[in-house]
C-alpha positions as CSV (number, residue, x, y, z in Angstrom):
1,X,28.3,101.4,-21.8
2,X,30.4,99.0,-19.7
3,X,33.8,100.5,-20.7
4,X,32.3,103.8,-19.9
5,X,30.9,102.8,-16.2
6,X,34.6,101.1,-15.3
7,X,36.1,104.0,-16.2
8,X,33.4,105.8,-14.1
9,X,34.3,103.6,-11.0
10,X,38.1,104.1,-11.6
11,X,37.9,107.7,-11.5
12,X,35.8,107.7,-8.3
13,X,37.5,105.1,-6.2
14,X,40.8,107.5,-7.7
15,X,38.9,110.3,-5.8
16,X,38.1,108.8,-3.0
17,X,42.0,107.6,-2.6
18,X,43.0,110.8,-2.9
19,X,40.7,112.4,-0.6
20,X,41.4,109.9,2.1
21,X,44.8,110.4,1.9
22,X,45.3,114.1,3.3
23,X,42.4,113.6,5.5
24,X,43.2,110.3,7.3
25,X,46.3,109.0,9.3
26,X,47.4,105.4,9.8
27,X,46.3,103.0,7.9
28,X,43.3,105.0,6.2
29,X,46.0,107.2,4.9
30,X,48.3,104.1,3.4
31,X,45.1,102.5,1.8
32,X,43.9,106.1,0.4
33,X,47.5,106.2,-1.3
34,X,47.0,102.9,-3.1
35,X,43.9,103.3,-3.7
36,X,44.6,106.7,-5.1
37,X,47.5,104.8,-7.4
38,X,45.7,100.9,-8.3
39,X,42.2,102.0,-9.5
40,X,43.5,103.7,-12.5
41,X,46.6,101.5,-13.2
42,X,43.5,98.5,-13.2
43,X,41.4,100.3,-15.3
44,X,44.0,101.0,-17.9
45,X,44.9,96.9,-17.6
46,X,41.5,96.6,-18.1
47,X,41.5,98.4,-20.9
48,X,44.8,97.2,-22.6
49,X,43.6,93.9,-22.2
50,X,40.3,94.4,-23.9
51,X,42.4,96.2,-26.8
52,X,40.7,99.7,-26.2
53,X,44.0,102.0,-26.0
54,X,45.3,103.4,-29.5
């Protein structure tokens, strides 16, 4: 259930990233682009770490 839930969060905070980015400007707009990029580059760390990726 854990894996499933971080994976869960990655994919929304992904979402919200990429949402903010188009609909922001400034520095809403720079932190909706990493955001958009470092939630799922973490959660596939996370998961290489844990040994879950084939």
């Amino acid at each position: 259930m854990g894996p499933l839930l971080l994976g869960l969060a990655g994919a929304a905070l992904a979402a919200v990233g990429i949402w903010w980015t188009p609909a922001h400007t400034g520095p809403a707009r720079v932190t909706g682009l990493i955001l958009s990029v470092a939630a799922p580059a973490t959660v596939l760390a996370l998961y290489a770490a844990a040994g879950m990726l084939g």
